[in-house]
mmCIF file of the N, C-alpha and C atoms, coordinates in Angstrom:
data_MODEL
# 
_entry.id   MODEL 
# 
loop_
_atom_site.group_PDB 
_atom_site.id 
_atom_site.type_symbol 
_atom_site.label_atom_id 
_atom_site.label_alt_id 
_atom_site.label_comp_id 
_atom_site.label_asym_id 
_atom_site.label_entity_id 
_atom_site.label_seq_id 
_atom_site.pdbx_PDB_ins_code 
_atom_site.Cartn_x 
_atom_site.Cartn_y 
_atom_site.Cartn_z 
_atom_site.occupancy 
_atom_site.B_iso_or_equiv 
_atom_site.pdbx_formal_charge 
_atom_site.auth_seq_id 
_atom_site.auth_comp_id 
_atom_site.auth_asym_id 
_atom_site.auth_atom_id 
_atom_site.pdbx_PDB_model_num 
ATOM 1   N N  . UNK A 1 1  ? -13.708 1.985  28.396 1.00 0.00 ? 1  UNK A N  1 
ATOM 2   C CA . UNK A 1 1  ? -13.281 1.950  26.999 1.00 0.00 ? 1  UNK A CA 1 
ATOM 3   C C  . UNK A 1 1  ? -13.587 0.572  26.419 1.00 0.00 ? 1  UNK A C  1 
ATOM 4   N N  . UNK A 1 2  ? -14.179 0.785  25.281 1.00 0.00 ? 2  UNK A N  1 
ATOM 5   C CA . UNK A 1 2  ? -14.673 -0.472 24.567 1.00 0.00 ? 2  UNK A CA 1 
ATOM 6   C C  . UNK A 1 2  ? -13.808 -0.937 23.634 1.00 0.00 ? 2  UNK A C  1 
ATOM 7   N N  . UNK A 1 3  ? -13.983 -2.531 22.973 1.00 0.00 ? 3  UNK A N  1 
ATOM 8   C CA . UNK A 1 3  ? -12.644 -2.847 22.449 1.00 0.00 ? 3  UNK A CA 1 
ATOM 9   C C  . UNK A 1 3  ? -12.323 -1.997 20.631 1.00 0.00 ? 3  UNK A C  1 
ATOM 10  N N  . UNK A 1 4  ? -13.640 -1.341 20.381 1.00 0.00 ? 4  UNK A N  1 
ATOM 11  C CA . UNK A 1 4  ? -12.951 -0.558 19.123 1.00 0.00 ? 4  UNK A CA 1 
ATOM 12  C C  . UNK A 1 4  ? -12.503 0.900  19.487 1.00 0.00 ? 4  UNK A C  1 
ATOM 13  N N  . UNK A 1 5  ? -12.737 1.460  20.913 1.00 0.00 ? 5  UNK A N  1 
ATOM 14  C CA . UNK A 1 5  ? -11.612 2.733  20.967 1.00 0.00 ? 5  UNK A CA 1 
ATOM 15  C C  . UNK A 1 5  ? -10.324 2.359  21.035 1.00 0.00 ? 5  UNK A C  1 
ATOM 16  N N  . UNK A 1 6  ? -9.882  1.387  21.812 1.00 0.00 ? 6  UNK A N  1 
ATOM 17  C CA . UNK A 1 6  ? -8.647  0.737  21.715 1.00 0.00 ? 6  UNK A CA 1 
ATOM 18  C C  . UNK A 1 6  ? -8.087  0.601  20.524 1.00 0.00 ? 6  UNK A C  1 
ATOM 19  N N  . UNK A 1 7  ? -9.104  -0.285 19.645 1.00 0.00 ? 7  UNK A N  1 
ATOM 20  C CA . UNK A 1 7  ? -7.976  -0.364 18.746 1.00 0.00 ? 7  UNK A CA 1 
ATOM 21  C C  . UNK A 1 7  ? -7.757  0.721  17.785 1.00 0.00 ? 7  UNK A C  1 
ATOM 22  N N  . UNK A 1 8  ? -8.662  1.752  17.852 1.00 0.00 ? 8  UNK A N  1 
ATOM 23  C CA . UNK A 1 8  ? -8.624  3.329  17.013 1.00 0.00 ? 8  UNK A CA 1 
ATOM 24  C C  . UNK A 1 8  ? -7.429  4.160  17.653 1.00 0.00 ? 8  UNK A C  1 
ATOM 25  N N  . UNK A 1 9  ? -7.367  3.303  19.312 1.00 0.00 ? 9  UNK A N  1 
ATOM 26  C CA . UNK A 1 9  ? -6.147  4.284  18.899 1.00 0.00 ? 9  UNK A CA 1 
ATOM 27  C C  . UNK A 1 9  ? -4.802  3.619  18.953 1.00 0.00 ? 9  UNK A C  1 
ATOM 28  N N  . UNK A 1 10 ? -4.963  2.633  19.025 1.00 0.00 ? 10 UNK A N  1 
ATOM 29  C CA . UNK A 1 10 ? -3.755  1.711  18.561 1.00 0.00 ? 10 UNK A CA 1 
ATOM 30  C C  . UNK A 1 10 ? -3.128  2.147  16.736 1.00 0.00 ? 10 UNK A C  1 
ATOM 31  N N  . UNK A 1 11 ? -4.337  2.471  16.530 1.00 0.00 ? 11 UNK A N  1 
ATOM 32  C CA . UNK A 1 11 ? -4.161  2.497  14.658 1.00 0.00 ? 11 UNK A CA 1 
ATOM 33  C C  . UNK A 1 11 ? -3.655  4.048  14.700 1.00 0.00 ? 11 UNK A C  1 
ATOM 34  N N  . UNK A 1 12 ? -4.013  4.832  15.610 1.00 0.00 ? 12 UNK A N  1 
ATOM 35  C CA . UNK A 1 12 ? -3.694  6.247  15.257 1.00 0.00 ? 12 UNK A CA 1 
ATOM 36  C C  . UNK A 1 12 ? -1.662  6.341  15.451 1.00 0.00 ? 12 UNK A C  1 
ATOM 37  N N  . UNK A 1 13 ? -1.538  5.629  16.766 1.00 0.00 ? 13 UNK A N  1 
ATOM 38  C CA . UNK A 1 13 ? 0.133   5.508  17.226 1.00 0.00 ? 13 UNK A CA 1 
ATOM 39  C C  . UNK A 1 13 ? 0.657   4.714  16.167 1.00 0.00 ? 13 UNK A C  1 
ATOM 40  N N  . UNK A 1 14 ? 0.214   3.433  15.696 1.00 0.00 ? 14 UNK A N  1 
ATOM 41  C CA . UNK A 1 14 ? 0.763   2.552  14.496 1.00 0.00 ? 14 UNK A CA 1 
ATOM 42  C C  . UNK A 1 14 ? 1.007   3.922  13.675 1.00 0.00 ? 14 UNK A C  1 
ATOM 43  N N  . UNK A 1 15 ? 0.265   4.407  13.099 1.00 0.00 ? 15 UNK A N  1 
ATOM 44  C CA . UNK A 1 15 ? 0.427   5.307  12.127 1.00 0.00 ? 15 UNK A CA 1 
ATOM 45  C C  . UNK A 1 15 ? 1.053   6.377  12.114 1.00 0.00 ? 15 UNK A C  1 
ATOM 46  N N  . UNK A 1 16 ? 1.287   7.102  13.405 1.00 0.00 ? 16 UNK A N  1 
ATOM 47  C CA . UNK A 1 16 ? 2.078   7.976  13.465 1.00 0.00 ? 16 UNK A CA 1 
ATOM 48  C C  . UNK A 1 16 ? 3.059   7.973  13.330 1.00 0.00 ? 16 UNK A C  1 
ATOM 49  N N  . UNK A 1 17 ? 3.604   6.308  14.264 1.00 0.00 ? 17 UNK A N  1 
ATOM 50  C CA . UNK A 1 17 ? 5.080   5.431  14.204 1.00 0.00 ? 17 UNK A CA 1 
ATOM 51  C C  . UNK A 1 17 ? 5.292   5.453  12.439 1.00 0.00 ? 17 UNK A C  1 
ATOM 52  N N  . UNK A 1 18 ? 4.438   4.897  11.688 1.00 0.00 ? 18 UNK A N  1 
ATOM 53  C CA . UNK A 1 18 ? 5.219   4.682  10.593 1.00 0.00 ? 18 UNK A CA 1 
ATOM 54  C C  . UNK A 1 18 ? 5.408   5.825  9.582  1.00 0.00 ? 18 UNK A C  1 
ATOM 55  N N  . UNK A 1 19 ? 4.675   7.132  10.275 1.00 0.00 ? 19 UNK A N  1 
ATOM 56  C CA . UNK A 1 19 ? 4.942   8.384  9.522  1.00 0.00 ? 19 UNK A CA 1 
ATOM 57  C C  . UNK A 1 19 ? 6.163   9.134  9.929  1.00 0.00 ? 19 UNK A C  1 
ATOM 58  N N  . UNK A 1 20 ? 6.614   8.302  11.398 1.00 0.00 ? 20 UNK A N  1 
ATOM 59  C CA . UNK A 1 20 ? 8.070   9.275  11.958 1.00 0.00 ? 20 UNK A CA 1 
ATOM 60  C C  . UNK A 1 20 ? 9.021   8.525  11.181 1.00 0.00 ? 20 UNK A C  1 
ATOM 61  N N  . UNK A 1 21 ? 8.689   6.912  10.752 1.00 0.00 ? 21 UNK A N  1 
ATOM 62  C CA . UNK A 1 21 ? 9.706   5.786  10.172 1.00 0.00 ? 21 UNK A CA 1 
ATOM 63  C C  . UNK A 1 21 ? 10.186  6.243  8.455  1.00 0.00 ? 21 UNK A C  1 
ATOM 64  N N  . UNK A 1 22 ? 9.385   7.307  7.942  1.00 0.00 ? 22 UNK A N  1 
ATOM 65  C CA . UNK A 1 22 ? 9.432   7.903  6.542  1.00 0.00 ? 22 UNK A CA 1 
ATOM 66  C C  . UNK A 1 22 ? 10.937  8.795  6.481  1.00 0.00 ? 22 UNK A C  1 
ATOM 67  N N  . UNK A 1 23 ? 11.018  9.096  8.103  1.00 0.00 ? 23 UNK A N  1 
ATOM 68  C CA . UNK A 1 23 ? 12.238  10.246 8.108  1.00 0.00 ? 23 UNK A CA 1 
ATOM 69  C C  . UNK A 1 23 ? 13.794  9.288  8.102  1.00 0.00 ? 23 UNK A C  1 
ATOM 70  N N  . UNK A 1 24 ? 13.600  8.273  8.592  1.00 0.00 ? 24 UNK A N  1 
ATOM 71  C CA . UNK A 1 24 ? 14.515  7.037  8.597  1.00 0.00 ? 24 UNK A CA 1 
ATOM 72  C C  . UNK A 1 24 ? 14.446  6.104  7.309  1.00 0.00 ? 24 UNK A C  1 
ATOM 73  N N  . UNK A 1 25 ? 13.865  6.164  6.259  1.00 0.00 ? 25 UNK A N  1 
ATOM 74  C CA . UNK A 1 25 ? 13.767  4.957  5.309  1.00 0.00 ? 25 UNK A CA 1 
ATOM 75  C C  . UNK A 1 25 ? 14.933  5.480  4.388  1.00 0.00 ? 25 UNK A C  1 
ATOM 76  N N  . UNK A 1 26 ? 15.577  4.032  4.090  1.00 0.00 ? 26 UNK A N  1 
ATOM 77  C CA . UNK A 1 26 ? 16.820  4.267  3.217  1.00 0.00 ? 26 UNK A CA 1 
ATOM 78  C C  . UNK A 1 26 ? 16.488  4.565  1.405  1.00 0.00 ? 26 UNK A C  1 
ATOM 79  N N  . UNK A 1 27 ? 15.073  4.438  1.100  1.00 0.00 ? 27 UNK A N  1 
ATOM 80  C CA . UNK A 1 27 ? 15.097  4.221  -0.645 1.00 0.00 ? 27 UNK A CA 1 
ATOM 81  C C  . UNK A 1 27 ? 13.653  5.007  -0.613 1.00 0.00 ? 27 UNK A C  1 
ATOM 82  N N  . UNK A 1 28 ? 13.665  5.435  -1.829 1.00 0.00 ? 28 UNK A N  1 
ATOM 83  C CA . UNK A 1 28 ? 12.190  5.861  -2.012 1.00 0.00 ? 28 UNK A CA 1 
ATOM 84  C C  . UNK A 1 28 ? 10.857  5.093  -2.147 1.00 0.00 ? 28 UNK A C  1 
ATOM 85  N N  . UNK A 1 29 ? 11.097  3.793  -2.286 1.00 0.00 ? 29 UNK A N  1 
ATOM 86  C CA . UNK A 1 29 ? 10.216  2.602  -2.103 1.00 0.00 ? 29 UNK A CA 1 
ATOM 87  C C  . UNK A 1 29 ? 9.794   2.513  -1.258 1.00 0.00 ? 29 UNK A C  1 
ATOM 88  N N  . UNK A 1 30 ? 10.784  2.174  0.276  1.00 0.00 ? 30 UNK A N  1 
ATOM 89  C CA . UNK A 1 30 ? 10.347  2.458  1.847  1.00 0.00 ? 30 UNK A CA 1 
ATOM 90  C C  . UNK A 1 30 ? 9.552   3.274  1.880  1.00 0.00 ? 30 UNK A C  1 
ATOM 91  N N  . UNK A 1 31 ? 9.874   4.543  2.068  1.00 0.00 ? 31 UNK A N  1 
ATOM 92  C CA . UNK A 1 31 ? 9.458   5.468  1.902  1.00 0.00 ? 31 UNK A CA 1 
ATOM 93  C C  . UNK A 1 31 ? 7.516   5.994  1.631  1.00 0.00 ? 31 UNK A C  1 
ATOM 94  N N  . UNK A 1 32 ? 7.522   5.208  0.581  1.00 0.00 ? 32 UNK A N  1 
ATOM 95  C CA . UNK A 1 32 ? 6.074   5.149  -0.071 1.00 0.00 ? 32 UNK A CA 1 
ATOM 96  C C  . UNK A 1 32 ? 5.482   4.035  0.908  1.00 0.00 ? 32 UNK A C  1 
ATOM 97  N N  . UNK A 1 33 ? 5.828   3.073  0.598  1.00 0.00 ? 33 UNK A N  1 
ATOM 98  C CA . UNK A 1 33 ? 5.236   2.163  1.757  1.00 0.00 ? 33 UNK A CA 1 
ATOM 99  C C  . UNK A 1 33 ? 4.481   2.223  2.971  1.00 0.00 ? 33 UNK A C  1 
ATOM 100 N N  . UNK A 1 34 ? 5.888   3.370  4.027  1.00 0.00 ? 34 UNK A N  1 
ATOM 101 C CA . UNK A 1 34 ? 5.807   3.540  5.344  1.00 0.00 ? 34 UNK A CA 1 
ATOM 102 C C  . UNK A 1 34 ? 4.812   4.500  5.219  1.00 0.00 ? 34 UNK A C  1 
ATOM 103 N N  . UNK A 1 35 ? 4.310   5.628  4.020  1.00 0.00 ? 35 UNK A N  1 
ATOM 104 C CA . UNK A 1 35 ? 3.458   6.717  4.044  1.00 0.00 ? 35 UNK A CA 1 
ATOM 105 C C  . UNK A 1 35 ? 2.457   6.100  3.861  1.00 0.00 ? 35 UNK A C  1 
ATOM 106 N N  . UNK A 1 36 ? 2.184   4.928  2.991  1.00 0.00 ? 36 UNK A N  1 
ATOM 107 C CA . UNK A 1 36 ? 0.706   4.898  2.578  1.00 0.00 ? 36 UNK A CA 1 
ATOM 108 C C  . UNK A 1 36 ? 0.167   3.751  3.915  1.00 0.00 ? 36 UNK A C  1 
ATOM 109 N N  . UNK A 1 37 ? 1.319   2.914  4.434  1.00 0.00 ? 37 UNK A N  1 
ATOM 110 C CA . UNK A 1 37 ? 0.901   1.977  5.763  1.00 0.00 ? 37 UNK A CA 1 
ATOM 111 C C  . UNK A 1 37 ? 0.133   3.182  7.088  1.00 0.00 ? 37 UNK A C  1 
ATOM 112 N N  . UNK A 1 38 ? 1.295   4.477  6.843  1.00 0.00 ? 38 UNK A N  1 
ATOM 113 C CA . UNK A 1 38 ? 0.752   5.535  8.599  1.00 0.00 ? 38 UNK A CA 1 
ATOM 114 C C  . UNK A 1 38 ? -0.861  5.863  7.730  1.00 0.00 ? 38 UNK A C  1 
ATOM 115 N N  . UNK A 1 39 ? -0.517  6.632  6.496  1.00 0.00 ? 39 UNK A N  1 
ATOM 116 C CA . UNK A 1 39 ? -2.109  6.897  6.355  1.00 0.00 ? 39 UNK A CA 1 
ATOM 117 C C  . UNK A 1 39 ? -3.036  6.539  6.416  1.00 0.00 ? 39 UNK A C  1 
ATOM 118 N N  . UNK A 1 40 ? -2.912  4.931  6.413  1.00 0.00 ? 40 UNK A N  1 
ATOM 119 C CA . UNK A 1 40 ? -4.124  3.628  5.821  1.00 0.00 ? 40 UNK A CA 1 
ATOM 120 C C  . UNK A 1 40 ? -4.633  3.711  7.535  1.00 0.00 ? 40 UNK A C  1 
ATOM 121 N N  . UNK A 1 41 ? -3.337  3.794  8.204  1.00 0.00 ? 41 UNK A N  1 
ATOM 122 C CA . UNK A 1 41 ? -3.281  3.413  9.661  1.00 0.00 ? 41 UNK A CA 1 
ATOM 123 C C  . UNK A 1 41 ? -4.509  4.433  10.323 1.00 0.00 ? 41 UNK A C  1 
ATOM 124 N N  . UNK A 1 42 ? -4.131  5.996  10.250 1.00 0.00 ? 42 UNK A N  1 
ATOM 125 C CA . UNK A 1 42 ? -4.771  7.171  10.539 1.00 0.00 ? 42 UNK A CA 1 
ATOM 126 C C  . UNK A 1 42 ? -5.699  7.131  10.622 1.00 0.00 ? 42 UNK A C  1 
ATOM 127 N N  . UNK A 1 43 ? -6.427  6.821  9.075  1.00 0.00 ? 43 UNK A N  1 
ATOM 128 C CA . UNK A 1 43 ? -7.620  7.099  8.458  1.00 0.00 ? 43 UNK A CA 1 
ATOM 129 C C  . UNK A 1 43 ? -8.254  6.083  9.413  1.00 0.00 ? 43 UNK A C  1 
ATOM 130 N N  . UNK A 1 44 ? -7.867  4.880  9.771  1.00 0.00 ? 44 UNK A N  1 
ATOM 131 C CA . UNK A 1 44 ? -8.849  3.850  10.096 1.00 0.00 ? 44 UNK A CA 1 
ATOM 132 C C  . UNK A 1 44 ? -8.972  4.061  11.437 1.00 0.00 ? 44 UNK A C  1 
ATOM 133 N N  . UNK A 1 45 ? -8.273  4.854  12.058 1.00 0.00 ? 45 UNK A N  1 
ATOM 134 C CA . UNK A 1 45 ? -8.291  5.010  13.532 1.00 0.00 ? 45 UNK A CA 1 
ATOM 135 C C  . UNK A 1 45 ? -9.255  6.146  13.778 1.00 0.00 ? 45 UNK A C  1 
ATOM 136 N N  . UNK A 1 46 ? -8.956  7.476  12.701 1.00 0.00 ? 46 UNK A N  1 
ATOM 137 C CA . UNK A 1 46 ? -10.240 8.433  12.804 1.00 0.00 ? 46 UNK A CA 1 
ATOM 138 C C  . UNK A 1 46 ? -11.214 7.514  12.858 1.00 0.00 ? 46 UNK A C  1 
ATOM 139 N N  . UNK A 1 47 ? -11.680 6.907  11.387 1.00 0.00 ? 47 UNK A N  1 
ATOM 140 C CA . UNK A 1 47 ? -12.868 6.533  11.157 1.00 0.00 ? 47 UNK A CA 1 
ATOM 141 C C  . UNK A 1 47 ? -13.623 5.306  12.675 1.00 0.00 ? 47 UNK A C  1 
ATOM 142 N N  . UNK A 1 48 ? -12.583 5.126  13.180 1.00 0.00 ? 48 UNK A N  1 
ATOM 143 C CA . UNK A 1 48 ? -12.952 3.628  14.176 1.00 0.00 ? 48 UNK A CA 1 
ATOM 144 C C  . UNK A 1 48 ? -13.636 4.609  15.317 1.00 0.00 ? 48 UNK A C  1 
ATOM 145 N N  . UNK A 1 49 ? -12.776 5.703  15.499 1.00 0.00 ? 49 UNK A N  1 
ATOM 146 C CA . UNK A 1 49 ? -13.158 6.701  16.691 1.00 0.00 ? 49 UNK A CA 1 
ATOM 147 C C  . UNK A 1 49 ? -14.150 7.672  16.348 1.00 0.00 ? 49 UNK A C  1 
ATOM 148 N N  . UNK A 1 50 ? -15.255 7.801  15.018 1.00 0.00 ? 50 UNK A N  1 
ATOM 149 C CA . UNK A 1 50 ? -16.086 8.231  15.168 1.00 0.00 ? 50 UNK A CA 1 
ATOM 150 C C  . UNK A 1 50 ? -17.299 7.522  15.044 1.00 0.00 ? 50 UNK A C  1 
ATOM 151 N N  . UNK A 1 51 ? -16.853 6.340  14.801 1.00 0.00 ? 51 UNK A N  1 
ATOM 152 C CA . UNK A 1 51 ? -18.001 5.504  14.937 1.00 0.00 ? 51 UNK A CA 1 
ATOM 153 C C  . UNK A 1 51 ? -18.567 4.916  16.122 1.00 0.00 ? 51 UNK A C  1 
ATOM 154 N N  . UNK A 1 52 ? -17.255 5.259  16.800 1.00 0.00 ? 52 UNK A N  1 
ATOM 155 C CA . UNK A 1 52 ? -17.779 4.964  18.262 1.00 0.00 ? 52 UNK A CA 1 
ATOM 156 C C  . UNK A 1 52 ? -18.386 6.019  18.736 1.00 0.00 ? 52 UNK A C  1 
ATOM 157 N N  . UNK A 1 53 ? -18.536 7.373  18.336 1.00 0.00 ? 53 UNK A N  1 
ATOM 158 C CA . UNK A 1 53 ? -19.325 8.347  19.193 1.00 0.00 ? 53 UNK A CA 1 
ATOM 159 C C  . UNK A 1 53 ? -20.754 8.076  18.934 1.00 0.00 ? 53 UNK A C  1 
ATOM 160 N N  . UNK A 1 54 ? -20.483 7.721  17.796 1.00 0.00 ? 54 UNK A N  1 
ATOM 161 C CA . UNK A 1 54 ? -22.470 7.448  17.118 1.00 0.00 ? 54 UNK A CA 1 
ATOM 162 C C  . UNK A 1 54 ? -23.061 6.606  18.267 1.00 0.00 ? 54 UNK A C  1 
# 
């Protein structure tokens, strides 16, 4: 494993973590935050892990 599968999937668990942290946030501000941080997270971990297949 090379050092950008690692961190694709470091970004995929970051992101999941902060999509389970949406069910725990006290305000709707959190809330938005923790969704758009897991998605930003996701997306970059797909995208990291298909660039490594190329």
């Amino acid at each position: 494993m090379n050092k950008r599968t690692i961190l694709s999937v470091i970004c995929l668990i970051l992101g999941s973590c902060c999509i389970l942290l949406t069910l725990n946030a006290p305000n709707g501000f959190t809330v938005g935050m923790y969704l758009v941080v897991g998605v930003c997270a996701i997306v970059l971990g797909i995208v990291g892990l298909r660039l490594n297949r190329k």
